[in-house]
C-alpha positions as CSV (number, residue, x, y, z in Angstrom):
1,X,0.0,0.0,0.0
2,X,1.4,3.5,-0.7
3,X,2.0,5.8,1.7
4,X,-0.9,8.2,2.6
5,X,-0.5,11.5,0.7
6,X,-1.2,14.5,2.3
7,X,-0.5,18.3,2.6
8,X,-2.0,21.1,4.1
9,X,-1.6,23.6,1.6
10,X,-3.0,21.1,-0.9
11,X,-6.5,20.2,1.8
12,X,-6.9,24.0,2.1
13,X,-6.7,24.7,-1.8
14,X,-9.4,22.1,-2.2
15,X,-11.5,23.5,0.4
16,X,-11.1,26.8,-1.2
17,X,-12.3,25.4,-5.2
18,X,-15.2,23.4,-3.6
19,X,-16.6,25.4,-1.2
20,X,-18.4,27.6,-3.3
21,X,-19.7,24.3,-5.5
22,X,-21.0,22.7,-2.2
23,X,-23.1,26.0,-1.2
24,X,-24.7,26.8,-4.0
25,X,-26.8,24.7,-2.6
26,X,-29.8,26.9,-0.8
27,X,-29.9,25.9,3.2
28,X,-33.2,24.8,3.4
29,X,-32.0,21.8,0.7
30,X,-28.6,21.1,3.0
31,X,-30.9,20.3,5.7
32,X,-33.2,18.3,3.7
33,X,-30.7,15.8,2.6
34,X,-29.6,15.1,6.5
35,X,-30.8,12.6,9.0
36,X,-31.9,14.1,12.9
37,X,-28.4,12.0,13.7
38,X,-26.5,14.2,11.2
39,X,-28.0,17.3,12.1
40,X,-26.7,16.7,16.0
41,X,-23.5,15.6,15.4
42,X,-23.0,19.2,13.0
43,X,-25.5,21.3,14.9
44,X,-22.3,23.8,15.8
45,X,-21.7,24.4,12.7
46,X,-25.1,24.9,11.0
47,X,-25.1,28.8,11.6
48,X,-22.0,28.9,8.9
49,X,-23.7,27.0,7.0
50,X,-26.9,29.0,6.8
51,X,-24.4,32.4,6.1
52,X,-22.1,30.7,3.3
53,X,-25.3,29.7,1.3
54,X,-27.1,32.8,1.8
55,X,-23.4,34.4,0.8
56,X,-22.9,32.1,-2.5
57,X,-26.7,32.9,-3.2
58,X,-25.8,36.2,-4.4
59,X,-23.5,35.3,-6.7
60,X,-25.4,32.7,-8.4
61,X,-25.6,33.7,-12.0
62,X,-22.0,33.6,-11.8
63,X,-21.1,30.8,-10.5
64,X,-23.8,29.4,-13.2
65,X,-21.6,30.6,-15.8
66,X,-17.9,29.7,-14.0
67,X,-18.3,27.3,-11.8
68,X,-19.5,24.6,-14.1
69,X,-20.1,21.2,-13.2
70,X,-21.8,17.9,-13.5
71,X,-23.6,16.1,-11.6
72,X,-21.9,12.4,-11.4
73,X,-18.7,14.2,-11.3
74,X,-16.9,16.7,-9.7
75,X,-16.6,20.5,-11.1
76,X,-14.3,22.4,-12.5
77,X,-12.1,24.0,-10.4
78,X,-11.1,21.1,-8.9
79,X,-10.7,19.4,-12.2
80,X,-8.3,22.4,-13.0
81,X,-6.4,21.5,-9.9
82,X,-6.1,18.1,-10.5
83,X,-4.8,18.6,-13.6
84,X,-1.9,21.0,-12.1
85,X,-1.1,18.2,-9.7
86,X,-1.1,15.3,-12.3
87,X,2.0,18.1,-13.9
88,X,3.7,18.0,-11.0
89,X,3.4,21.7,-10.2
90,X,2.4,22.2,-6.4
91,X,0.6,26.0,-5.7
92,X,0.9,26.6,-2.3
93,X,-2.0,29.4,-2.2
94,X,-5.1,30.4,-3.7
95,X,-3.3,33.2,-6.0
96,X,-0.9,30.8,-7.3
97,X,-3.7,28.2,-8.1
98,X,-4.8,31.2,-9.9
99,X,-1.7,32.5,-11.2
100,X,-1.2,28.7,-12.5
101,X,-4.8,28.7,-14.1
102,X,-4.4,32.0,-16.1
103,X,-1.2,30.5,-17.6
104,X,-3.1,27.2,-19.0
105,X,-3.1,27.1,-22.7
106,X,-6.4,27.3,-24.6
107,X,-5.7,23.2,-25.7
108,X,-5.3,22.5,-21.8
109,X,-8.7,24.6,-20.8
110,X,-10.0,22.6,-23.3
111,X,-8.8,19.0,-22.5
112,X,-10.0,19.9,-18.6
113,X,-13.4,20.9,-19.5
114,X,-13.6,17.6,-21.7
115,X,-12.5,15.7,-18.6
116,X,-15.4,16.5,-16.6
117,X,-17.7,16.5,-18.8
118,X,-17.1,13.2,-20.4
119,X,-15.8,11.6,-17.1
120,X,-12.7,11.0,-18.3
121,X,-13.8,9.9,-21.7
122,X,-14.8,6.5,-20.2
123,X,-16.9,5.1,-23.3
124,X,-14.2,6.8,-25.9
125,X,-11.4,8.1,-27.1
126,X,-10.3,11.9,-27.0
127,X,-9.7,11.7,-31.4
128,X,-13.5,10.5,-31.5
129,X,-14.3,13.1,-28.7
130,X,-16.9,15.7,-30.3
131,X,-16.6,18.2,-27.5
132,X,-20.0,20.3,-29.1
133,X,-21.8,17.2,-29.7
134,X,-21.4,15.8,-26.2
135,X,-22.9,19.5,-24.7
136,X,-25.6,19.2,-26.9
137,X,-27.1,15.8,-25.9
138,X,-26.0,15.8,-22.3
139,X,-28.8,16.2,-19.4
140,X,-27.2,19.5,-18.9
141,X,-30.3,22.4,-18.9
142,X,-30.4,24.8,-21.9
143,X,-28.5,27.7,-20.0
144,X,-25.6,25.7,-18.7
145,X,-25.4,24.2,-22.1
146,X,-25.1,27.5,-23.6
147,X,-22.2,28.6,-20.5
148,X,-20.3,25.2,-21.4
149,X,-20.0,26.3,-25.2
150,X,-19.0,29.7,-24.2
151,X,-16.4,28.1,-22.7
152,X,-15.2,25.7,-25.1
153,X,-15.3,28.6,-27.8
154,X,-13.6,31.1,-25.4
155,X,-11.5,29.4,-22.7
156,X,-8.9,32.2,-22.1
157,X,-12.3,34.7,-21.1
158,X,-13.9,31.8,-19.7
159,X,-10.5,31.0,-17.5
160,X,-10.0,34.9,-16.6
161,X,-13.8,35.2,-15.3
162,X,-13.6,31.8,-13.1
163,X,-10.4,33.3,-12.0
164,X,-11.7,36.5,-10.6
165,X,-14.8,34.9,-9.1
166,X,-11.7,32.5,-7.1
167,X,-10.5,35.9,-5.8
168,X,-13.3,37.5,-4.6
169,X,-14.0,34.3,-2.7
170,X,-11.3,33.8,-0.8
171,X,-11.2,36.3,1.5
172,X,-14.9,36.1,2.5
173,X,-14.1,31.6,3.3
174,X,-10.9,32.2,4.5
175,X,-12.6,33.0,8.4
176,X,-14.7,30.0,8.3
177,X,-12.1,27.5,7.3
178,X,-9.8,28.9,10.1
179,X,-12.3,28.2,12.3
180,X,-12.1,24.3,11.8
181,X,-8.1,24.6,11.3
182,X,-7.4,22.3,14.9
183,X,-10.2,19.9,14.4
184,X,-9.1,19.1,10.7
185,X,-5.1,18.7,12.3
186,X,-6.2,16.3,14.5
187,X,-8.4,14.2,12.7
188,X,-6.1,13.9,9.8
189,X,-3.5,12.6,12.5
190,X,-5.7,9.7,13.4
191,X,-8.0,9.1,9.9
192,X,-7.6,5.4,9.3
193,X,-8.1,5.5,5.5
194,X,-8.9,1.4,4.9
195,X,-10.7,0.8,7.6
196,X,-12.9,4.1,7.2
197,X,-13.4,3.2,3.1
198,X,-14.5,0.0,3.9
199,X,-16.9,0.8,6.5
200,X,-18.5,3.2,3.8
201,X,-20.3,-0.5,2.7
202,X,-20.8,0.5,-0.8
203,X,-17.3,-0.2,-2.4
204,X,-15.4,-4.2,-1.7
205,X,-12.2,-4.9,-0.3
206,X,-10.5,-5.9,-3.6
207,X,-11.9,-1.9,-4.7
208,X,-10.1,-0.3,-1.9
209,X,-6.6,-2.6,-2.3
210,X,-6.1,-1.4,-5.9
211,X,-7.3,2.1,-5.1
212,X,-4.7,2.8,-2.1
213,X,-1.8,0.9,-4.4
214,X,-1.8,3.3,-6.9
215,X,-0.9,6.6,-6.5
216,X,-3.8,9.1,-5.0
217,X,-4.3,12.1,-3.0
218,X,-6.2,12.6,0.2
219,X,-7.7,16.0,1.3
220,X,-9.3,16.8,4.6
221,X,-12.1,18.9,4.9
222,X,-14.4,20.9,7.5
223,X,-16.8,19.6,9.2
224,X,-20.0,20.8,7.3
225,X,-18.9,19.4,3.9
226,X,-20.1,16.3,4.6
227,X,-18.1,14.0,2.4
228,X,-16.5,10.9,1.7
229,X,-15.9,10.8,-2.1
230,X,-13.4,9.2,-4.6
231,X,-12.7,11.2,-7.6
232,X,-10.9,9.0,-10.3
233,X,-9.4,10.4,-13.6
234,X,-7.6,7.3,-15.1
235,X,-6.0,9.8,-18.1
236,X,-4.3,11.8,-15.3
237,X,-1.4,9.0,-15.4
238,X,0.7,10.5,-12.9
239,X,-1.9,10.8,-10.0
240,X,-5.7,8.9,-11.1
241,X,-7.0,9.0,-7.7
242,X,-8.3,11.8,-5.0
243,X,-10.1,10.9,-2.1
244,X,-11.5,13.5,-0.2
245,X,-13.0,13.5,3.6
246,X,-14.8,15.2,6.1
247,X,-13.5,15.9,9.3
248,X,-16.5,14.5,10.9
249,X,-17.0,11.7,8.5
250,X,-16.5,8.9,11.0
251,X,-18.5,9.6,13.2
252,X,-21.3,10.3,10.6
253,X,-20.1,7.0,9.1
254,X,-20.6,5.4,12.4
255,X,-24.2,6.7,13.1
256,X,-25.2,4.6,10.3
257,X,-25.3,1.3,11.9
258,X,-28.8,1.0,12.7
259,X,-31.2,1.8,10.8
260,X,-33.2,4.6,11.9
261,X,-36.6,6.5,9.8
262,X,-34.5,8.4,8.7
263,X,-31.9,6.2,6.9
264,X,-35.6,4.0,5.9
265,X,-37.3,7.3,4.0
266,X,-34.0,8.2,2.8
267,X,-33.4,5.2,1.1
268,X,-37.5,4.5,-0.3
269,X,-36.9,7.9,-1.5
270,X,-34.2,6.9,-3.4
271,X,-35.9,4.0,-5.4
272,X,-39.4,6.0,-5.9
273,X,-37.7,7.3,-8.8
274,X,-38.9,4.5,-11.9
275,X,-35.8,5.4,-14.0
276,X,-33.5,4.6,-10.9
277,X,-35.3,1.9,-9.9
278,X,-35.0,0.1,-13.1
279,X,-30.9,1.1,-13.4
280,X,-31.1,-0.7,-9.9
281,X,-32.2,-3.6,-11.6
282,X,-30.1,-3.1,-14.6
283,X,-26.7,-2.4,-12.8
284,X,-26.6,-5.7,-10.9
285,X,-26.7,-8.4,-13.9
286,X,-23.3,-9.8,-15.0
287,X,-21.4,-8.2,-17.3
288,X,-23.4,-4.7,-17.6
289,X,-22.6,-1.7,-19.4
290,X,-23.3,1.7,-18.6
291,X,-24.1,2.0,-22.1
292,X,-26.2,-0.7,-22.6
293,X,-28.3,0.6,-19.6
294,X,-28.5,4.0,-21.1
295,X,-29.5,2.5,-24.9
296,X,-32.1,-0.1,-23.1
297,X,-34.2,2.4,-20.8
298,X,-33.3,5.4,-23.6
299,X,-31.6,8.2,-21.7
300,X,-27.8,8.9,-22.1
301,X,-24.6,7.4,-20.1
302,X,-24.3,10.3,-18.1
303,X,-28.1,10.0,-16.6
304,X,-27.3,6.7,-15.9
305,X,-24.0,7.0,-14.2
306,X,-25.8,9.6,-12.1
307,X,-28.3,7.6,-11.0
308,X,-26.2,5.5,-9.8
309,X,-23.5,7.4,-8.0
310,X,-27.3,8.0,-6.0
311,X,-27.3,4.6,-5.5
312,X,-23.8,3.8,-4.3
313,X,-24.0,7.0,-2.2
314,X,-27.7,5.4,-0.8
315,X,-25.5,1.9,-0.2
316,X,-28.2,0.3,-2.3
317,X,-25.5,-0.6,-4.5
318,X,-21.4,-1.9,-3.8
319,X,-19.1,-1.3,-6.3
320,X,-15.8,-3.6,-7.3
321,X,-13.2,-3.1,-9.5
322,X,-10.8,-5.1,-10.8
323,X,-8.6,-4.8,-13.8
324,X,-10.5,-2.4,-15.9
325,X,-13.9,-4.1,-14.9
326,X,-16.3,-2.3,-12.7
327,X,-19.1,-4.6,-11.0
328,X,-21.9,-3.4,-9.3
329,X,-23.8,-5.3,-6.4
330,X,-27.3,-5.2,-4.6
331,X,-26.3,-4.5,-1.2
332,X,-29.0,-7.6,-0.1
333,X,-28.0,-6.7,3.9
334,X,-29.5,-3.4,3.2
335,X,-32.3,-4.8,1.9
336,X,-33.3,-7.4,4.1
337,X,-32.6,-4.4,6.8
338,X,-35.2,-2.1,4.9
339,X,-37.5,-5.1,4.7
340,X,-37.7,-6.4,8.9
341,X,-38.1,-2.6,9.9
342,X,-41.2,-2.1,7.9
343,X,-42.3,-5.6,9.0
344,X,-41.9,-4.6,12.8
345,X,-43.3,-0.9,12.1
346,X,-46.2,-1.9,10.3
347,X,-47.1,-5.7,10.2
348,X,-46.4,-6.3,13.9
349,X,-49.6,-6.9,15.5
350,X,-48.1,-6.2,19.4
């Protein structure tokens, strides 16, 4: 297994890029998404919350037009700052991230935006990669089609008004992510990174071998982000893997145990949806393609690989990969979980 890499200048870049990503999200929506036992374990931090996304709010037209992303992916900025990494160049604050992407060529803007959008071209090749073509018929909605072919057509203007937008950010985050500066120190000192993937229960153990053999990243986060998330970019040969994490993301993980009404409505939520229901279906015969899935129910790759990343993020679904083979499994424990509690809530005559 490699040794863990991690730096602090590299964690607080991150942190920097994504933050505004994470809270464009109104407030009222970052609540809905959490259980009563997530919501306790981060209840000191929900007043930043509330002020960063009534902050980002104002900008949001802008960060529309900038800050582009996809859903079953990652966005942008931090596909710009992979990117750097995977050239072995190292900024060690915001303005040299920014310094770094004003200096990108218009080919390199242009090979990063194809990377996010296509996830990492994983069903072609960049010669057969029609970068208009892929806008056009993606589940992207008319405006942010229209801000992804601004870019494509203009990436130096495109890079110099993301750029500016980093700027004017930074000083209004940097007082909140000092705040969390100790707690982040000390949990990265103790973050067992095996033991915590695998108790995430939607990836297997020969997933996690391969992943911490090859060369990756790790970046620790504040508390209200909220994540444990692999980002994998297998034509960023140098460094393929990221993995970021929460500094409360164990003992969110560890709530999870039991299944509460929370987790149960959470989860029937989840499959209520008749296109991810039937990808649920789909994804767990041998052999499956994201593409075939996409050509059988008529929707495109991308629709289906977000459905699923709901899935695995719902543990409905495990994920294995060996080789260049990616199997998906119905997490039956889950199931049968789902199953006895509505048995006992509503079928048990006592």
């Amino acid at each position: 297994m490699t040794t863990k890499q991690h730096n602090d200048h590299q964690s607080m870049i991150f942190e920097f890029l994504i933050a505004p990503f994470f809270f464009k999200t109104p407030f009222e929506d970052y609540l809905a998404e959490m259980t009563s036992k997530q919501k306790e374990l981060l209840s000191e931090t929900l007043s930043d919350v509330e002020q960063l996304t009534a902050f980002f709010s104002e900008y949001h037209e802008e960060m529309k037009q900038y800050y582009l992303t996809v859903p079953y992916n990652s966005s942008i900025t931090l596909t710009l700052y992979f990117y750097l990494l995977n050239q072995k160049k190292d900024p060690k604050t915001i303005k040299e991230v920014v310094a770094l992407f004003k200096n990108l060529s218009k080919e390199e803007v242009k090979y990063v935006l194809s990377l996010l959008l296509s996830n990492d071209f994983s069903e072609t090749t960049e010669k057969d990669f029609d970068y208009i073509t892929m806008i056009e018929t993606s589940d992207l909605k008319a405006d942010e089609k229209w801000y992804w072919l601004q870019a494509f057509k203009h990436p130096q203007e495109f890079m110099t008004g993301l750029c500016d937008l980093i700027l004017t950010f930074q000083p209004i985050y940097q007082p909140f992510y000092q705040k969390y500066q100790k707690e982040r120190e000390e949990f990265a000192k103790t973050f067992e990174i095996e033991k915590t993937l695998l108790k995430v229960g939607t990836i297997g153990e020969e997933f996690v071998s391969k992943l911490l053999d090859s060369p990756y990243k790790i970046f620790f986060l504040s508390p209200y982000l909220i994540v444990l998330s692999i980002i994998q970019y297998s034509s960023l040969t140098n460094l393929p893997s990221f993995i970021t994490v929460s500094s409360k993301i164990t003992e969110l993980l560890d709530t999870k145990e039991q299944l509460d009404n929370d987790d149960l409505t959470t989860l029937l939520k989840v499959i209520s949806d008749v296109t991810r229901y039937d990808i649920l279906i789909a994804s767990t015969k041998p052999n499956i393609k994201i593409k075939a899935i996409a050509e059988n129910l008529g929707i495109t790759s991308s629709a289906v690989t977000f459905h699923i990343q709901k899935l695995i993020n719902s543990k409905l679904l495990t994920i294995n990969k060996t080789d260049d083979n990616v199997k998906y499994n119905l997490n039956k424990e889950l199931l049968k979980d789902v199953i006895k509690k509505l048995e006992n809530d509503l079928l048990d005559d006592n």
